[in-house]
N, C-alpha and C positions, 0 to 999 in steps of 0.2 A: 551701623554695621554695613559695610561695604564686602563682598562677595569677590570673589577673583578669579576669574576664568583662566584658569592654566594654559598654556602654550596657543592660543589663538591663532597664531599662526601657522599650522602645523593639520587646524579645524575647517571643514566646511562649512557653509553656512547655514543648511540643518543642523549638523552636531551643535556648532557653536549657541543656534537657537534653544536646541534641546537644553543644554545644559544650563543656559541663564536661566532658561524657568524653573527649574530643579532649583540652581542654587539659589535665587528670588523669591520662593516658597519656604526653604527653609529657613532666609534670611527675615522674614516674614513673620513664620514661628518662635525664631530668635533659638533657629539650632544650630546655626553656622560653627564650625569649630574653626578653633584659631589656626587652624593650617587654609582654611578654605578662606581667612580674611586676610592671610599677608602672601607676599612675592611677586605684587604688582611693579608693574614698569609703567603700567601708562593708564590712566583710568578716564570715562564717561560718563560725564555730571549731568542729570538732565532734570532742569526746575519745570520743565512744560506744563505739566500736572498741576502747579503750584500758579503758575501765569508768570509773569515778570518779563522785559522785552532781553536784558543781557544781564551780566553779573560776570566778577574776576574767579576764575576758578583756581583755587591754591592747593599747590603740588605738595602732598603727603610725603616727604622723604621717606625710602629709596627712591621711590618713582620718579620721573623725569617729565611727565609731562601729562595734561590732565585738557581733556576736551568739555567744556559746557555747553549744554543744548538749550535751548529757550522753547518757549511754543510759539509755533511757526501760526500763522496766519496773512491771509491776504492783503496785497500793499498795489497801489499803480506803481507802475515802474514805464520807464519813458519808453519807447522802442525807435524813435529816430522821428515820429512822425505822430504818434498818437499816445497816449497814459495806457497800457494792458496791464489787467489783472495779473498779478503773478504773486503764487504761493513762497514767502520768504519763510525762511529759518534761519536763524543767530544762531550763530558759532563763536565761542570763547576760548581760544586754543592759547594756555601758558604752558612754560619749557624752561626744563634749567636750561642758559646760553652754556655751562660749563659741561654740559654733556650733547645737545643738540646744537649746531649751526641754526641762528636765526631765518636767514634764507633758506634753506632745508625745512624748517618748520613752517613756516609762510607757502612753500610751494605744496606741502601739504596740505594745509587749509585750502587752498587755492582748489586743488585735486580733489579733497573729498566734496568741497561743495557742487564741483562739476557731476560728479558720482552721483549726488542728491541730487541733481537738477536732472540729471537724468541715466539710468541706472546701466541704459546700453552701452554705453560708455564709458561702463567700468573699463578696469585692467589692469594690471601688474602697479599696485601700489610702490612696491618695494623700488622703482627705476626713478619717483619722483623723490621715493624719500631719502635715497641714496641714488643718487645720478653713479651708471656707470656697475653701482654691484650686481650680483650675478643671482640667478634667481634662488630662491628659497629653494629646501626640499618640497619634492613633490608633495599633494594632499593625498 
């Protein structure tokens, strides 16, 4: 049973918190109603709990496009001059090509891992994932 968080876009990041654990408790209980499991467009795979380093995540038609999360743990990683510690997470982003631009989706991977790497740096998702369009409604 998969949950669906309605209009995401549209939620802040409290509300949106709010409501995953609402609807993850009843998904839980196994009270989800079939309105609260369909009308996704894009869903969040996350085996971390489970371990495993990456895995294909396949897209539930209507949806378009489905993120997998792995558990993140410590890796050296070069920095030009010495191996540093640094906290990786895998990401597994698949996408119909017949509804998203391949480079569109890439630049989004691209972006949210920046975001994950570090969170001040968030910002207007919607100009990487659409170069050019115009902002969302307000929150």
């Amino acid at each position: 049973m998969v949950p669906v968080l309605k209009d995401a876009d549209k939620k802040g990041i409290f509300q949106i918190s709010t409501e995953m654990a609402e609807l993850a408790k009843k998904a839980r209980e196994g009270k989800l109603s079939p309105a609260e499991m369909s009308g996704a467009s894009f869903t969040i795979s996350s085996l971390g709990g489970i371990g495993g380093r990456y895995f294909t995540p396949i897209i539930n038609a209507p949806e378009v496009a489905i993120l997998g999360v792995c558990k993140s743990q410590m890796e050296p990683v070069w920095d030009g001059k010495a191996f540093q510690p640094r906290l990786m997470l895998p990401l597994s982003l698949t996408w119909d090509h017949r509804v998203i631009d391949g480079a569109a989706a890439a630049r989004f991977n691209v972006y949210l891992g920046q975001i994950l790497a570090d969170f001040r740096r968030g910002g207007p998702w919607w100009r990487v994932w659409a170069p050019g369009a115009k902002s969302p409604s307000p929150r």
